[in-house]
C-alpha positions in Angstrom: -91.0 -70.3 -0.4 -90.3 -67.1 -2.4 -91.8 -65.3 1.0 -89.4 -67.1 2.9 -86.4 -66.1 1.0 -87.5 -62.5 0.9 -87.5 -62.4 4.5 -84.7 -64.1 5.1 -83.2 -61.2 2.7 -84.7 -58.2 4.8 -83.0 -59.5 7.7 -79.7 -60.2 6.7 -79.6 -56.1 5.5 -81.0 -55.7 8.8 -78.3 -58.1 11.0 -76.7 -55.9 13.5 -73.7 -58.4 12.8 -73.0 -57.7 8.8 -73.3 -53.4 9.8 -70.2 -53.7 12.0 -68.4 -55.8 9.5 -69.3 -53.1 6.8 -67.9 -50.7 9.3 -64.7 -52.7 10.1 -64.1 -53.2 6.2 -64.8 -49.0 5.6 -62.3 -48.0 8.1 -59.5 -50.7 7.0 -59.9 -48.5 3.8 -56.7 -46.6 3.4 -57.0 -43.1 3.9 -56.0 -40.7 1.7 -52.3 -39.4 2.8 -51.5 -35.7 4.0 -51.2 -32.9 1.6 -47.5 -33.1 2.2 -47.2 -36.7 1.3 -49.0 -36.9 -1.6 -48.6 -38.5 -4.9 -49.7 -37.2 -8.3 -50.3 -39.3 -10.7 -48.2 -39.2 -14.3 -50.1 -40.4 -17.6 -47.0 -41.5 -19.8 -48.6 -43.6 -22.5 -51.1 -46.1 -21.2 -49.7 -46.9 -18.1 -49.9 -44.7 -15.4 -46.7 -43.3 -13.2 -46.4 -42.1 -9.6 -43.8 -39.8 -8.3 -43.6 -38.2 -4.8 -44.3 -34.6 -5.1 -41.1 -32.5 -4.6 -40.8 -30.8 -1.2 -40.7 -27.2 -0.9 -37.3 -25.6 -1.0 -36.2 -23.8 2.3 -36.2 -20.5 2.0 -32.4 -19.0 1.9 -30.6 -17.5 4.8 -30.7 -13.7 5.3 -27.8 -11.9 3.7 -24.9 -10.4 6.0 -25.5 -7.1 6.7 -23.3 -4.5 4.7 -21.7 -2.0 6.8 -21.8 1.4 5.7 -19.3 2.7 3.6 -16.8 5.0 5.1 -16.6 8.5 3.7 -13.3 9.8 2.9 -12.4 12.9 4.1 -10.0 14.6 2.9 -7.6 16.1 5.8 -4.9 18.5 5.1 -2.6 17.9 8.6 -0.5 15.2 8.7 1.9 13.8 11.0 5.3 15.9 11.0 8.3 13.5 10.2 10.0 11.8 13.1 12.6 13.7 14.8 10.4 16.8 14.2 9.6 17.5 18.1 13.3 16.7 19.1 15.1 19.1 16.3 16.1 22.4 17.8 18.0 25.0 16.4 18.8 28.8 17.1 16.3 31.1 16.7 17.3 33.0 13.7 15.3 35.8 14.3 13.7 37.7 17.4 9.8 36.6 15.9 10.9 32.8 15.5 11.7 30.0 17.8 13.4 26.9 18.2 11.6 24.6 16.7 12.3 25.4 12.3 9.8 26.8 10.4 7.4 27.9 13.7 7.0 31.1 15.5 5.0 32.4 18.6 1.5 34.0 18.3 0.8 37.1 18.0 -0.6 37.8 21.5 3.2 36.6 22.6 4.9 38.2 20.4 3.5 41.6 20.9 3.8 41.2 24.6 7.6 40.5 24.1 8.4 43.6 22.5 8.4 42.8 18.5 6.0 45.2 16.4 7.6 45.1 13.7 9.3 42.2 11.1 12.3 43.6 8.6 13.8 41.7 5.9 15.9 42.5 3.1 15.2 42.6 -0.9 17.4 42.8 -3.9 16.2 44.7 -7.0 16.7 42.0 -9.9 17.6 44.8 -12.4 20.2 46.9 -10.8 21.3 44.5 -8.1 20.5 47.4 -5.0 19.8 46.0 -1.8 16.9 47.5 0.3 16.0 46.9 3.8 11.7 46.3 4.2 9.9 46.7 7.6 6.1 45.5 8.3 4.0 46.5 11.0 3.4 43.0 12.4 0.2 43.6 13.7 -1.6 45.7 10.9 0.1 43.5 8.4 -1.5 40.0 10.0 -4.6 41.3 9.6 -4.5 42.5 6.0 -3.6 39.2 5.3 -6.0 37.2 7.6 -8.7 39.2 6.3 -7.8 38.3 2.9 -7.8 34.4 3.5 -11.3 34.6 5.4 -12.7 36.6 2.6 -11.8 34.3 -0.1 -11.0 30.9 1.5 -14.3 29.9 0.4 -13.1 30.0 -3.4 -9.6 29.0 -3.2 -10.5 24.9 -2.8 -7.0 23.9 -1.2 -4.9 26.0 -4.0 -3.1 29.7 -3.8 -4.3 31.7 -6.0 -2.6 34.0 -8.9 -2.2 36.9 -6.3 -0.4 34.4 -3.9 1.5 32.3 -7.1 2.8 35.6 -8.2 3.1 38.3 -5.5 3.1 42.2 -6.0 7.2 43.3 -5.5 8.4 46.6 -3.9 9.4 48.6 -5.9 13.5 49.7 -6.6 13.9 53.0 -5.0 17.5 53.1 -6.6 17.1 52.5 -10.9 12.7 53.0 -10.5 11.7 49.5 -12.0 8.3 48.5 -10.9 8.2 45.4 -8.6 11.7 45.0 -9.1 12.7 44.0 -5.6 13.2 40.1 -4.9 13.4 38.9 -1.7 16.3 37.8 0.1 15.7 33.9 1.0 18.4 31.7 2.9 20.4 29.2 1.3 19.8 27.4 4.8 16.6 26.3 5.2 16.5 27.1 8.9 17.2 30.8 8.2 14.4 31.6 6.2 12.7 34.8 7.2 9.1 33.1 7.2 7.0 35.7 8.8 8.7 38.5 6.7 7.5 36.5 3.7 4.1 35.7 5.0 3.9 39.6 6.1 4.1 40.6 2.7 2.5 38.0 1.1 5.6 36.4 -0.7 5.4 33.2 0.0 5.4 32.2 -3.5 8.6 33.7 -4.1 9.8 30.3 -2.3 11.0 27.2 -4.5 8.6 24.0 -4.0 11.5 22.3 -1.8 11.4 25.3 0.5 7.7 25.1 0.8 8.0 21.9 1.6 10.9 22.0 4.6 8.1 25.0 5.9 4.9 21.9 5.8 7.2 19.0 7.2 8.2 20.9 10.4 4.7 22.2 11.0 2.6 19.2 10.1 1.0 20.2 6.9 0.8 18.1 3.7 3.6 18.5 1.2 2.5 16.4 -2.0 1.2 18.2 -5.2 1.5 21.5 -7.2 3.4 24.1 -5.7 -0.3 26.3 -5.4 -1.2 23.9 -2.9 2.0 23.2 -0.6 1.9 27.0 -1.0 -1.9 27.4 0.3 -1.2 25.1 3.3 2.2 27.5 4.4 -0.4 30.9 4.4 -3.1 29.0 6.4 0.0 26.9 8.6 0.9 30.1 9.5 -2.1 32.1 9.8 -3.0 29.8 12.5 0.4 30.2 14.1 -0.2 33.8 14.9 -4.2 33.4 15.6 -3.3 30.6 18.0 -3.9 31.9 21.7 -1.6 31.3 24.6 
């Protein structure tokens, strides 16, 4: 009998039958679930807790791109007022035109005849009156040569030399750089190239400076050294200027 029952024990492990329902029963085990589905398990006192793991956080959108920042430059032309182009007037003077505060190069106005600029002074001590002539061509060039030579070190402002100019002197009562300038009451009759010539631009007021930069473009804010600084280069560049 116990024979028997051995047998009948070998061949039930052995049943071809009882292996396929061990196979059916091992795969209807659930499986475990993906990574991203998980569930860890949370031991909170003695009974245990299951929460979903959290899902990964997106990663965050790209950031605009900046542009660049603009560099400021700093430009000393500007736009002359409105009725700049239509204003005419009479040509005060055989070296100036039409147009206020602007003159022909000095190509033009050697070709035309005019070597020479004259204006008048006024000694401030004894009143005496004295009529001043500059060669216009040797004259340009002292000047030019001193604005290439040292525009480097000016930084957009006349300096003292410019500010404060060297008079003639009175031939009638002797006083050292005695002799003023005349300068128009009227704007439009100021003798600008005479001034420029001999390098009395500073004997100008700040308005004055200022009619000269409106009618030719140039900036007119600031301290008089620098409205002053842009009439010299303004017109410098009106007698360099080529035909």
């Amino acid at each position: 009998m116990e024979g028997e029952a051995a047998a009948s024990r070998h061949a039930d492990e052995l049943d071809p039958l009882a292996l396929t329902l061990g196979s059916i029963y091992a795969a209807a085990a659930p499986a475990s679930p993906p990574r991203a589905t998980q569930r860890r398990r949370l031991n909170k006192g003695s009974a245990p807790i299951y929460a979903a793991a959290a899902p990964a956080s997106p990663p965050p959108p790209p950031l605009p791109p900046v542009a660049p920042r603009a560099v400021r430059r700093r430009a000393n032309r500007v736009n002359p007022r409105a009725d700049a182009g239509d204003l005419l007037v009479q040509a005060p003077f055989p070296w100036a035109t039409e147009r206020p505060a602007q003159h022909g190069t000095l190509q033009s106005l050697l070709r035309r005849g005019v070597t020479s600029v004259e204006g008048q002074a006024r000694c401030k001590r004894c009143g005496a009156r004295k009529g001043i002539a500059y060669d216009l061509e040797s004259k340009f060039r002292e000047v030019r040569e001193y604005i290439v030579a040292n525009r480097h070190a000016m930084y957009d402002r006349a300096p003292k030399t410019w500010e404060f100019p060297a008079l003639p002197d009175c031939d009638a009562c002797g006083h050292k750089g005695a002799m003023w300038p005349e300068i128009a009451a009227d704007k439009h009759e100021i003798n600008w190239l005479f001034l420029f010539l001999g390098q009395m631009l500073g004997c100008c007021t700040l308005e004055q400076l200022k009619y000269f930069c409106m009618n030719n473009g140039r900036h007119r804010t600031g301290a008089k050294n620098r409205v002053l600084y842009y009439a010299y280069i303004e017109m410098s560049n009106q007698l360099l200027s080529f035909d």
